[in-house]
Every structure is written in C-alpha cells, then in structure tokens.
C-alpha positions in Angstrom: 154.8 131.2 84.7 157.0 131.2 82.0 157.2 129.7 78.7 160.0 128.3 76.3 158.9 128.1 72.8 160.9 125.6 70.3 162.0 126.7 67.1 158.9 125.3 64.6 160.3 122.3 61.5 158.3 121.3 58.5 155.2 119.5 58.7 157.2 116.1 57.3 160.3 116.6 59.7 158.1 116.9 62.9 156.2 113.7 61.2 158.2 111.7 59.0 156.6 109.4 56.4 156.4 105.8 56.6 159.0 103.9 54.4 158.0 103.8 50.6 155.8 100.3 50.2 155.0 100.2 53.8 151.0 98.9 54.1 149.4 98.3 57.5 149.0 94.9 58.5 145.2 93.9 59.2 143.6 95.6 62.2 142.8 93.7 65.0 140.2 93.6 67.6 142.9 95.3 70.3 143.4 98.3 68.1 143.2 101.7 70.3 140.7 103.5 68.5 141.7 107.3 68.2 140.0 110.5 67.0 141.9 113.3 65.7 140.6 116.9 66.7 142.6 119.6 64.9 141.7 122.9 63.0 144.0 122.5 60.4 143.3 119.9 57.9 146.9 119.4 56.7 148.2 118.4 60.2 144.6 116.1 60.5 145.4 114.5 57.4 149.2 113.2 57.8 148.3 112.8 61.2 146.2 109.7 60.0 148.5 108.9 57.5 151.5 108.3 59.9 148.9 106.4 62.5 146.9 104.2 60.2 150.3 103.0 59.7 150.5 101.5 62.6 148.8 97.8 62.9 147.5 98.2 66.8 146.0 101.8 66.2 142.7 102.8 64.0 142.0 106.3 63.6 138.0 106.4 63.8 137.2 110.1 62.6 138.7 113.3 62.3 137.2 116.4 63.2 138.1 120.6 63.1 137.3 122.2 66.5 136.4 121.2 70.2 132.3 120.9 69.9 132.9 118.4 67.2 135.1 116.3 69.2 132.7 116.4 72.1 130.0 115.3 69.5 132.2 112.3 67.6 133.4 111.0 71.4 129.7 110.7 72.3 128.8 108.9 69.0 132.1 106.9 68.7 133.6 106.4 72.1 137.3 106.0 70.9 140.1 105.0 73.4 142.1 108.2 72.6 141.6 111.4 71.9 144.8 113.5 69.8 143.3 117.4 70.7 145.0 120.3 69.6 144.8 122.6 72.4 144.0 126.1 70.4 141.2 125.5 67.5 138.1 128.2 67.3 134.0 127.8 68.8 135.2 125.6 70.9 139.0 125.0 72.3 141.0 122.1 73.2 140.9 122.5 76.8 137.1 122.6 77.6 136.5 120.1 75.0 138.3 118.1 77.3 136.9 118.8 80.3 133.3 118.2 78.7 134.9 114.9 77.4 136.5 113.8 80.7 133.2 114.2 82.4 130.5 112.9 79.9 132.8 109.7 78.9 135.8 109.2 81.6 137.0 105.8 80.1 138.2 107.8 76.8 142.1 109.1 77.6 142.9 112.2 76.1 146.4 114.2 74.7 147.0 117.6 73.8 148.9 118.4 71.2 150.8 121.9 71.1 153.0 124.0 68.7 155.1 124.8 71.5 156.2 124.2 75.1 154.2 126.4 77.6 153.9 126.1 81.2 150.5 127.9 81.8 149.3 125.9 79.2 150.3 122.1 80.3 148.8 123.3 83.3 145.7 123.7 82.6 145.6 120.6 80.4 146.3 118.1 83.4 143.5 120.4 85.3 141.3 119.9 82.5 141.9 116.0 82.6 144.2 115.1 80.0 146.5 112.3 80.7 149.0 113.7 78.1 150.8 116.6 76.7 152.8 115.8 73.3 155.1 118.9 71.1 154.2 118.8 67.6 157.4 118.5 66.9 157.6 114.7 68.4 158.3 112.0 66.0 156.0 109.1 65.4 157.5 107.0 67.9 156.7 109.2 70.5 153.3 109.7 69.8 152.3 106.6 69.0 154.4 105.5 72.9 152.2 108.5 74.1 149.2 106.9 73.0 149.9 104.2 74.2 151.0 104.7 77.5 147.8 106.8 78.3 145.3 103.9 76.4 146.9 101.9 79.9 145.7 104.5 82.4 149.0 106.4 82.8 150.2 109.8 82.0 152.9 110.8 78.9 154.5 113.9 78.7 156.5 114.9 76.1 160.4 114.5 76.3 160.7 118.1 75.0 158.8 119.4 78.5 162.2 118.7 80.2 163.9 121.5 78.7 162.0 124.2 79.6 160.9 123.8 83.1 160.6 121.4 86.5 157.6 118.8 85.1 157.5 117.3 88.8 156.3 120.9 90.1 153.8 121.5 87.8 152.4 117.7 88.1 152.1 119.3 91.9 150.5 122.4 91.4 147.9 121.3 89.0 146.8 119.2 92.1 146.5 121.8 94.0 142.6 123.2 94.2 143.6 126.0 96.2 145.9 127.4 93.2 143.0 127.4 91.1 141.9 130.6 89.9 141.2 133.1 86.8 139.2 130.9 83.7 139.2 127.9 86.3 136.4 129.7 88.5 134.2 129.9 85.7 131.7 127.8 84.5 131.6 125.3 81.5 129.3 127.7 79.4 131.1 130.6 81.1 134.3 129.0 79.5 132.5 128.3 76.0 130.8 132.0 76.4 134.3 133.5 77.0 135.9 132.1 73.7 132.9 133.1 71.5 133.4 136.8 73.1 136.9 136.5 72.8 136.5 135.4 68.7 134.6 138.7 68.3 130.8 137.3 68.4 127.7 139.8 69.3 125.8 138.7 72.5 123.4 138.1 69.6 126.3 136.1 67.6 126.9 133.8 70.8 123.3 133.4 71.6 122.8 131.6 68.2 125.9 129.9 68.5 124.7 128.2 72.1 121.0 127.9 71.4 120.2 130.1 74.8 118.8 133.6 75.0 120.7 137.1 74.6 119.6 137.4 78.3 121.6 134.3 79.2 124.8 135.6 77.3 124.2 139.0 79.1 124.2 137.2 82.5 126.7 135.0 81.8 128.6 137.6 80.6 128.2 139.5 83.9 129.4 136.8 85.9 132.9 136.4 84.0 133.5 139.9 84.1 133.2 139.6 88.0 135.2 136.5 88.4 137.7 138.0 85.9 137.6 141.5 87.8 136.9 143.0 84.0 136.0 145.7 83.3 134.4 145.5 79.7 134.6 143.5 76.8 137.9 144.6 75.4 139.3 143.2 78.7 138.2 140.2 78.2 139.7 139.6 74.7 142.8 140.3 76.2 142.6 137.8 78.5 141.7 135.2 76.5 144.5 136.1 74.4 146.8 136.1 77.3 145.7 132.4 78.5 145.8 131.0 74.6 141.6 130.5 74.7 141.6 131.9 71.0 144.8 132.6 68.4 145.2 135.9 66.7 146.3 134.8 63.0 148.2 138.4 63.0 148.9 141.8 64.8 146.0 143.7 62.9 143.4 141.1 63.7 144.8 141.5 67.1 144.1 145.1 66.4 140.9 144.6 65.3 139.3 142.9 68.0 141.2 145.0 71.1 141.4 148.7 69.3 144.1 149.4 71.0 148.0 147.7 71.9 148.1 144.2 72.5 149.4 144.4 75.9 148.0 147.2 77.4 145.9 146.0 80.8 146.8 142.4 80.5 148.3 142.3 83.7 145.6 143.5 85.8 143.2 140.8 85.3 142.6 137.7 87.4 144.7 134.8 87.0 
C-alpha cells in the first residue's frame, strides 16, 4: 500500500492554545478519563494542557512508551487511551492489542505524524477504535474522543485525502489478508522491536524477564514466519512496517551495516 505523508506545522499550530484567562470549569463525575502515551514529553505536556481545558475530559496520567501504558491502564482503567503509534521498548500498536485484550471497556486512538495506509491498518487490526493526524486541531480530537468514549470509531478527516477509508475499514476485516508481523505472537511482536532497537539476545532477555534460550527460540520462530534470513533482515523489516523510528540515516546505518533498502522487499508481509 501506499502512503501520503502531510507537510509537518509547529507544535502550537497543530494544537492551538486555549484563549488567554480561559480556566476549566469543575470536573464532573461524567468526565472521560484519558491517558496520554507519547515518547516525547513536549507533545505529552501540551497535549494535557489543551485537554484539561476542557470541563467533560480529565487527563489521569501521562506516560513515555507502550509497556507503561499497558501498566497505567491496568492500575487506572481510563475511558481513553491517546497512543502514539511509534515510541521505543514497547510500540503503540501491541500496546494496544495487550490493552484491548486485558481491559476491553477502555477505547483507544492512535495518534500519527502522518497519513499511512499500512499503518491505519494495522491499528484497526490491533483494536483501536480511532486514528487521529497530529496535525488535527483540538476540536477534532477532543470529537474523536468522544465519539469513540460512545462505542464508535473516528477517523481523522485528513485520511480522506490520501486514500479509499471504506476499503481499508474492509480489509482490516478480513483474517485471510492477515499476514507478516500479524502471524506472530505477542512476545514475538515485543521480541521483534527489542531486536529491531539493536538489543543482544542477552539485552532482550533482561528486558522481558525470560531466558536467552527463550529469546533464541523466539527468535527462531519470527525468522520463519518472516522468511528471514538473519538478524539484519529483520531490522529492516521492522523499519519497513514503522515497529521502531530511525532518528537519522547513520543510526540507520548503524544498526543494518549496509543501504537502508537493500532486501526489504523480499520479506513477508
């Protein structure tokens, strides 16, 4: 699939202030409870500034990365979760799949940098009920939140532009289109990032509290599913399918020791 990236604006443009003197009113028993999941705590913090603005929602925590979230949903059960999709340990999309299964009642929307097909697919696969641009304005994310608070689905107006929403709403119902990263397992998935982030078998083993033999197994497995053929190949796909972020070319180089693109294409999925 393709993607259509927009054209990035300033953190206060995509987010504009409240007016100058404007205090919430009192919170009220109704409030949607929220929890912010984001890496970057500039974005985290306005974030609650523009929503704390607003009397019917209560932001009840923010946190960096996806094992946090899954941790703060299980101590706080908010009504929303605001995810950023790409964060590192643990991403956006199999935080919400862990957060969709262990607390179903608690809504969830990805927020993105950009429009991407691949990538609002395999949010509604993962379970979110949402999918907003970071470049929305308030209004629409405080209508996303709550339009999914009442059990239905927002998407962001900017998704129009790119593509056909209404086909990708179809295949992402579709279980025999499933394939690549969504044949693997939950740890698989978690196992794959920490891999992808440049951790030792040793370096993910500590990070998961399981044995090196574990990693190596489970390592085994994704290379199968994945038709890899060594670890380099699997940096690349994660890189391809936006599991981690590359902050530049030479970390890019770093990890892969070689060009960016070379053998993408001949992986699974």
């Amino acid at each position: 699939m393709n993607s259509v990236r927009n054209t990035g604006h300033p953190l206060a443009s995509r987010f504009p202030a409240p007016a100058a003197g404007t205090q919430p009113v009192g919170r009220t028993s109704r409030a949607i409870r929220i929890l912010l999941v984001d890496d970057h705590a500039v974005i985290r913090q306005a974030l609650r500034m523009l929503l704390e603005s607003q009397p019917e929602l209560e932001v009840v925590a923010d946190v960096e990365n996806g094992r946090e979230a899954v941790q703060a949903v299980e101590r706080l059960a908010p009504d929303v979760v605001l995810m950023d999709v790409v964060m590192p340990g643990l991403n956006g999309l199999e935080a919400t799949r862990q957060i969709r299964r262990s607390a179903p009642a608690t809504r969830v929307v990805m927020l993105s940098g950009f429009v991407d097909e691949d990538q609002l697919l395999d949010s509604i696969r993962a379970g979110a009920s949402g999918y907003i641009i970071k470049r929305s304005d308030v209004s629409e994310l405080v209508l996303a939140i709550q339009t999914v608070h009442r059990g239905n689905s927002y998407f962001s107006s900017a998704l129009s532009e790119g593509f056909d929403l209404a086909e990708v709403l179809y295949q992402a119902k579709r279980s025999d289109q499933r394939s690549g990263v969504e044949t693997l397992t939950s740890r698989e998935r978690e196992v794959l990032q920490l891999i992808a982030e440049g951790y030792t078998n040793q370096g993910v083993a500590n990070e998961l509290y399981i044995s090196v033999k574990t990693v190596e197994a489970h390592k085994a497995h994704i290379m199968a599913k994945l038709h890899a053929r060594n670890r380099t190949d699997l940096i690349r796909y994660a890189i391809r399918k936006g599991i981690v972020r590359l902050e530049s070319a030479d970390e890019a180089q770093r990890l892969l020791g070689g060009p960016l693109g070379a053998g993408i294409d001949t992986l699974a999925g």
